[in-house]
C-alpha positions as CSV (number, residue, x, y, z in Angstrom):
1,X,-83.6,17.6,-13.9
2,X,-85.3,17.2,-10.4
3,X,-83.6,15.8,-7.6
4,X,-85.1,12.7,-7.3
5,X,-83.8,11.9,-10.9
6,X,-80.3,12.8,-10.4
7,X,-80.5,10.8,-6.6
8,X,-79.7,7.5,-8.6
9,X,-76.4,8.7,-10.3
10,X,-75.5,10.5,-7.0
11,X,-75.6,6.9,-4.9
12,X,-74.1,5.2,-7.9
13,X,-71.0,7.8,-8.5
14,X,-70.3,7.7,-4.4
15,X,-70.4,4.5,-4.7
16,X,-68.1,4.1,-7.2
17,X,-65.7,6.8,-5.4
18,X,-65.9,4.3,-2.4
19,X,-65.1,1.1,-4.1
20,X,-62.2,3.3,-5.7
21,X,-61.0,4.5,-2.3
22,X,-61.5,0.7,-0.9
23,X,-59.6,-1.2,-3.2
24,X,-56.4,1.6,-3.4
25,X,-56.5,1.8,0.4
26,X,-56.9,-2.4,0.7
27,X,-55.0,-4.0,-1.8
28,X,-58.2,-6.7,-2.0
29,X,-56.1,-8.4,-5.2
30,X,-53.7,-9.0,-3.3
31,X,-55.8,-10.8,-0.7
32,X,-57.2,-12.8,-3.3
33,X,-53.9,-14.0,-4.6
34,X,-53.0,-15.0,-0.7
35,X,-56.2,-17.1,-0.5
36,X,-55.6,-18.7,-4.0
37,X,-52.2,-19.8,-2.7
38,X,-53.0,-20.9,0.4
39,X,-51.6,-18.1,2.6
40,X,-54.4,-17.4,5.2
41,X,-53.6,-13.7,5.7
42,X,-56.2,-11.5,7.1
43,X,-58.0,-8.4,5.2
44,X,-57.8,-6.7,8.5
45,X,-54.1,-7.5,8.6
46,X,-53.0,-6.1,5.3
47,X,-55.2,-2.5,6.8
48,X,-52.7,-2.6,9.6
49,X,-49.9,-2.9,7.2
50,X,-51.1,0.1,5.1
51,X,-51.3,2.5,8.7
52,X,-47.8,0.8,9.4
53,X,-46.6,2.3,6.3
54,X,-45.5,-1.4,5.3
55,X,-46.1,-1.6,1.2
56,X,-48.1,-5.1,1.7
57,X,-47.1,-6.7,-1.6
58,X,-43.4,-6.5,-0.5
59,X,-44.2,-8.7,2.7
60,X,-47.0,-10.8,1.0
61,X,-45.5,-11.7,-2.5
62,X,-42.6,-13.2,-0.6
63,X,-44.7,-14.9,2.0
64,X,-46.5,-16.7,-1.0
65,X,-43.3,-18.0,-2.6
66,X,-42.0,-19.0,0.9
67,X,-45.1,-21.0,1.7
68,X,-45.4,-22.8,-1.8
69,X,-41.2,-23.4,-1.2
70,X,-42.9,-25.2,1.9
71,X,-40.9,-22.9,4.3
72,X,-42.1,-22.2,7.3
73,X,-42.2,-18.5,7.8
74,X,-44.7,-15.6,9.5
75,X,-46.4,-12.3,8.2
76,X,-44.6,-11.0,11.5
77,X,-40.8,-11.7,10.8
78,X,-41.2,-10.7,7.3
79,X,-42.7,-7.4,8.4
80,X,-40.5,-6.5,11.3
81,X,-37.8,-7.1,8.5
82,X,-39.3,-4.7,6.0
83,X,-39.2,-2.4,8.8
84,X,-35.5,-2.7,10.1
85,X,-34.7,-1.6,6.2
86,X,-34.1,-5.0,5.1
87,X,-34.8,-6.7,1.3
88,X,-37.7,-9.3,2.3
89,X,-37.9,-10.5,-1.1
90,X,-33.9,-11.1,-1.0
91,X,-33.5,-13.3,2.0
92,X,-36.9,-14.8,1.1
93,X,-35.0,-16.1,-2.0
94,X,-31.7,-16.8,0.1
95,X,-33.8,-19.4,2.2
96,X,-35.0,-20.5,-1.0
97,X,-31.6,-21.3,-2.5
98,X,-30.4,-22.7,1.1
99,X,-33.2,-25.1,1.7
100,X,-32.8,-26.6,-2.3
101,X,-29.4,-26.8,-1.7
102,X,-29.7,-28.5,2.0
103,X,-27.7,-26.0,3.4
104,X,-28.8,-25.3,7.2
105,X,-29.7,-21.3,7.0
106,X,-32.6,-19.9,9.5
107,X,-35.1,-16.9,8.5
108,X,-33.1,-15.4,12.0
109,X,-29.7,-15.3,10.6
110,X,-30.4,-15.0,7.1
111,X,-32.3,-11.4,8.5
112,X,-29.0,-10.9,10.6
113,X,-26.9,-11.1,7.3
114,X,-28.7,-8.7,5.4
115,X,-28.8,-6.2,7.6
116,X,-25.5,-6.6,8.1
117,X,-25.1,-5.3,4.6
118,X,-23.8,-8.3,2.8
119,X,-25.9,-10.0,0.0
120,X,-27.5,-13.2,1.6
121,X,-28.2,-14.5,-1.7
122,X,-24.9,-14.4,-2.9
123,X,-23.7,-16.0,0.0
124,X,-26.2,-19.0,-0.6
125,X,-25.1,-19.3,-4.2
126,X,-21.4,-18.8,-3.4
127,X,-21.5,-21.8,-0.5
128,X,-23.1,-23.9,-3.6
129,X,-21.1,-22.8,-6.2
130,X,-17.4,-21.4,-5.1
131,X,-16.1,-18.3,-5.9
132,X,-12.4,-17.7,-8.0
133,X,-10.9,-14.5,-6.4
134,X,-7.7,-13.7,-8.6
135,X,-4.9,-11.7,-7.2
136,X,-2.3,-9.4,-9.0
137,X,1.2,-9.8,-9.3
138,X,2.4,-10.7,-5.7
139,X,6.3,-9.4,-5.7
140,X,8.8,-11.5,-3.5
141,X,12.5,-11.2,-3.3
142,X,14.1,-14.5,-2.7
143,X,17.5,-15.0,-1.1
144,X,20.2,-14.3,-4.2
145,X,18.2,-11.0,-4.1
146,X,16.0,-11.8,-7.3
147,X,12.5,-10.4,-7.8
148,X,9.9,-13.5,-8.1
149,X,6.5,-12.2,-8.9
150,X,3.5,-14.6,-8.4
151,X,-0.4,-14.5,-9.4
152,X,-2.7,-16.4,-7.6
153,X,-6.6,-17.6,-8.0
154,X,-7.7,-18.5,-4.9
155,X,-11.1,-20.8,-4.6
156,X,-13.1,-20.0,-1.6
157,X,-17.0,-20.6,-0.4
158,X,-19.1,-18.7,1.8
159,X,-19.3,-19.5,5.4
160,X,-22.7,-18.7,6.3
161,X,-22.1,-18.6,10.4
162,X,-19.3,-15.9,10.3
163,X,-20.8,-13.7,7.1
164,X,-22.2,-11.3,10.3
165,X,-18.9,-9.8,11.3
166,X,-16.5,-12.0,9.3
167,X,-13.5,-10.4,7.0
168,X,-14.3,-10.1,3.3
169,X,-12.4,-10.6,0.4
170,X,-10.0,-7.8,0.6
171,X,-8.2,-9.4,4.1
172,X,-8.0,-12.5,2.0
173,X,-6.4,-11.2,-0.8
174,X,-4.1,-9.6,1.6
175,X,-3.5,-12.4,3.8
176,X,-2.7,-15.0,0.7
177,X,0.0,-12.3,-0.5
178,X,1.6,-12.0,2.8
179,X,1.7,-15.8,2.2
180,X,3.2,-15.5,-1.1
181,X,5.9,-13.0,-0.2
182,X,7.5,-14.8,3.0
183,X,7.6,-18.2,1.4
184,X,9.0,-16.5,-2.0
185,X,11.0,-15.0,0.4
186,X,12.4,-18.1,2.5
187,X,13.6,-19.7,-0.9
188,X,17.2,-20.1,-0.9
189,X,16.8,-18.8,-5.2
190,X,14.4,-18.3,-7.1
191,X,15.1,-21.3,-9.4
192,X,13.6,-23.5,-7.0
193,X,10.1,-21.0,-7.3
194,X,10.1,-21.9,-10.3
195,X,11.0,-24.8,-10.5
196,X,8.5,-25.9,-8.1
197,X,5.5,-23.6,-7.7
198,X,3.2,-25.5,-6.2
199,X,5.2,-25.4,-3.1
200,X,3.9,-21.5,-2.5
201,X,0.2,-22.7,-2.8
202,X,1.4,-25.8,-0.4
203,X,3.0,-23.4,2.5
204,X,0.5,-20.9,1.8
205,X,-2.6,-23.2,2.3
206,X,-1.4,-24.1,5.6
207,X,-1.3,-21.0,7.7
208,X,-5.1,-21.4,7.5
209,X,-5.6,-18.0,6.4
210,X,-9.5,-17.8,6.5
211,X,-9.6,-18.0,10.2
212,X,-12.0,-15.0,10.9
213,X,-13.3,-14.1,7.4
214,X,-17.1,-15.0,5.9
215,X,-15.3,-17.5,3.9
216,X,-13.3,-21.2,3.6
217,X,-10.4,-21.4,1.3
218,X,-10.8,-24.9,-0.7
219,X,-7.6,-24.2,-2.9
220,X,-4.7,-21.7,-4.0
221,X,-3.5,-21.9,-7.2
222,X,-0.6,-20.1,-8.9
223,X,-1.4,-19.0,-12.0
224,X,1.8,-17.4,-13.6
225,X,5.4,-16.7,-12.2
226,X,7.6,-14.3,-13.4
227,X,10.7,-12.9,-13.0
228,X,11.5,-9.2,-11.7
229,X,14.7,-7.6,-11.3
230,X,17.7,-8.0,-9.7
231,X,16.9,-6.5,-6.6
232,X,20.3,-7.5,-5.0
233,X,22.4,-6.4,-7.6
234,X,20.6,-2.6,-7.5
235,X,21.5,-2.8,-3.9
236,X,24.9,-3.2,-4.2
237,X,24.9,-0.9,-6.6
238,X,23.5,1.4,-4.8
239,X,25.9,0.6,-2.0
240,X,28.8,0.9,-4.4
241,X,27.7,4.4,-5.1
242,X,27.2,5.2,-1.8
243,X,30.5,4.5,-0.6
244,X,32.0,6.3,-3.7
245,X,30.5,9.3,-2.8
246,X,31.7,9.1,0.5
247,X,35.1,7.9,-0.2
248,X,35.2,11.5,-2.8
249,X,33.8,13.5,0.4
250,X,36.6,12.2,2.7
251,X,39.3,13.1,-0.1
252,X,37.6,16.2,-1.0
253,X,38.0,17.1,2.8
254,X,41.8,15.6,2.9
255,X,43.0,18.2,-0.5
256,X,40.8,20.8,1.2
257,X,43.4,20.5,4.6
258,X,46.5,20.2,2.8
259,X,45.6,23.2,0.7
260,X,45.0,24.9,4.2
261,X,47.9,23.2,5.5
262,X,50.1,24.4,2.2
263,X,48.9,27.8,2.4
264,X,50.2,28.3,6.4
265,X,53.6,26.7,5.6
266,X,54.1,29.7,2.6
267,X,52.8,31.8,5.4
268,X,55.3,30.7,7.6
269,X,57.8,30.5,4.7
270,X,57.2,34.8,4.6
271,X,57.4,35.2,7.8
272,X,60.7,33.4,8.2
273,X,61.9,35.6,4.9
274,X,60.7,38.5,6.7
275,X,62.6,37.3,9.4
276,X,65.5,37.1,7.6
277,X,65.4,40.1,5.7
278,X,64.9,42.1,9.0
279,X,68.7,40.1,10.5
280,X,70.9,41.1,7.3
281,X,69.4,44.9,8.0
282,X,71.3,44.9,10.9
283,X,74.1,43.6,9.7
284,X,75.1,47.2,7.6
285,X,74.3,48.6,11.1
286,X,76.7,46.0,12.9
287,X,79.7,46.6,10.8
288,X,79.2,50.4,11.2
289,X,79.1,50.1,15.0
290,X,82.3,47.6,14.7
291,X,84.1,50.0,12.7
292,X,83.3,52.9,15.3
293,X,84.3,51.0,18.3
294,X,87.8,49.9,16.6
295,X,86.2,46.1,16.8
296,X,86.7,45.9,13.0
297,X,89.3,47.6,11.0
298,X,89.5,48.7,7.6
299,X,91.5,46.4,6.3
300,X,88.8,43.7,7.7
301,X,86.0,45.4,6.3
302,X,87.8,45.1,3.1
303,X,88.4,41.2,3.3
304,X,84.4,41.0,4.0
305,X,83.9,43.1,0.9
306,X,86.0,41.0,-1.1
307,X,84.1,37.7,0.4
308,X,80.7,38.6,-0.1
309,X,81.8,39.9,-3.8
310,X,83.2,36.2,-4.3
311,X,80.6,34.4,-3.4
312,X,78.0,37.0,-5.6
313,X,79.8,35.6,-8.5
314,X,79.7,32.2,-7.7
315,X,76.2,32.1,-7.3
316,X,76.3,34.1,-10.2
317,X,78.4,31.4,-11.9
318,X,76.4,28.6,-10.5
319,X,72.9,30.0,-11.6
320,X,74.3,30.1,-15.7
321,X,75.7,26.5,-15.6
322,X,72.2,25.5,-14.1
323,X,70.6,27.2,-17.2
324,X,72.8,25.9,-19.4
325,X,72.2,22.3,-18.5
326,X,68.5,22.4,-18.5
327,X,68.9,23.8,-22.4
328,X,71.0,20.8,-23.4
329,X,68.2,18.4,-21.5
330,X,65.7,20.2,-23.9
């Protein structure tokens, strides 16, 4: 084929190659579906959104359902919010949901609570519908010292001016059971918890525990009671064993001294026989000396002999009539 036969299919295949490039690089449906609904948004504008690196259909989709919504709200806020990282299409809805429901909630803040990383939606829909948040078993210990353990579901709504740096759930959960445990705790028994439980949702309610959280407590409600141990009792108990222990220390400590103190008296008790033994060896020595010095004569000597001899058999005599009365006892 020449060259001025295959010019045609040249032209038509650039073409084609350029329409191609056109409508991936300019999303020209997407204009189209702007126009049809009404949103005046420029071809030139979604170009600058493509060199922005801004996906067009993420800013221009929403802007459509905002404008048929019959919100008031610009190509420029929805795209500097793409661009921050936010969800466009989420707070779009959010507004949505607010405005149906009459609830006062600007594109500004509704921007400001999604970046914030809570779920502006959800908000919306909690502030129309309220939220149950159910608590586990709260333990308290009331004054006799038993164990009241309380569940509570607590009702709350989203409060749209203090979701940007307001608590979440968990410091209400917490703050409620600090609730629960002192009034549990301030009973005089816990017959009258449960006898009247209502009263811990009453006291509880008032302390106006949502002060500073991204939500408003409508109602507490106690769910179940029940009955723990006897915390009281385990204490005195444990008391009781305590002091036990103690008391067996101290008197473990007392035998261990009088042992001691035993043991020095049959010391001392030696030492005195020692004592003792050592006098009567002089004695022998004594009467030797007395008999060489003409203190003590012979006939003397023989008197002592006849002493000592006398009273040997009455200890000796003594000693059998002690064994023979312990025999009859037997």
């Amino acid at each position: 084929m020449e060259l001025e036969q295959l010019m045609p299919i040249i032209i038509i295949g650039v073409i084609i190659i350029a329409v191609a490039v056109l409508f991936t690089f300019i999303p020209v449906m997407l204009w189209i579906s702007a126009l049809a609904a009404g949103v005046k948004v420029g071809i030139f504008t979604l170009v600058g959104m493509r060199l922005r690196r801004v996906v067009p259909s993420r800013v221009i989709n929403p802007l459509i359902k905002a404008h048929k919504a019959g919100l008031n709200v610009q190509t420029n806020q929805l795209e500097s919010h793409y661009l921050a990282g936010g969800n466009v299409d989420r707070v779009v809805n959010a507004l949505i949901a607010a405005h149906r429901a009459n609830i006062e909630l600007s594109f500004e803040r509704g921007a400001a609570i999604d970046l914030a990383g809570r779920d502006v939606l959800e908000a919306v829909q909690m502030s129309v519908n309220p939220k149950v948040i159910e608590t586990p078993f709260i333990a308290g210990i009331a004054m006799d010292g038993i164990e009241v353990k309380a569940k509570a579901r607590i009702t709350v709504r989203a409060n749209i001016d203090r979701l940007v740096g307001g608590a979440g759930e968990e410091t209400v959960i917490a703050r409620v059971g600090e609730g629960v445990v002192s009034t549990i705790g301030s009973s005089e028994a816990h017959t009258k918890v449960l006898e009247n439980p209502d009263s811990i949702s009453h006291n509880v309610l008032s302390k106006g525990l949502d002060a500073g959280t991204a939500f408003e407590i409508l109602s507490i409600d106690i769910a179940d009671v029940d009955i723990g141990k006897n915390i009281g009792a385990i204490l005195q108990t444990d008391q009781a064993e305590a002091d036990k222990n103690i008391a067996q220390a101290k008197a473990e400590e007392r035998r261990a001294m009088a042992v001691a103190q035993e043991q020095e008296m049959v010391a001392k008790v030696e030492e005195m026989r020692a004592k003792v033994v050592e006098a009567e060896a002089d004695v022998p020595r004594a009467l030797a000396e007395a008999l060489r010095s003409g203190n003590l004569g012979v006939m003397d000597y023989m008197n002592y002999k006849n002493i000592d001899a006398d009273t040997d058999m009455r200890d000796t005599i003594g000693k059998l009539s002690k064994d023979d009365s312990e025999e009859n006892d037997k």
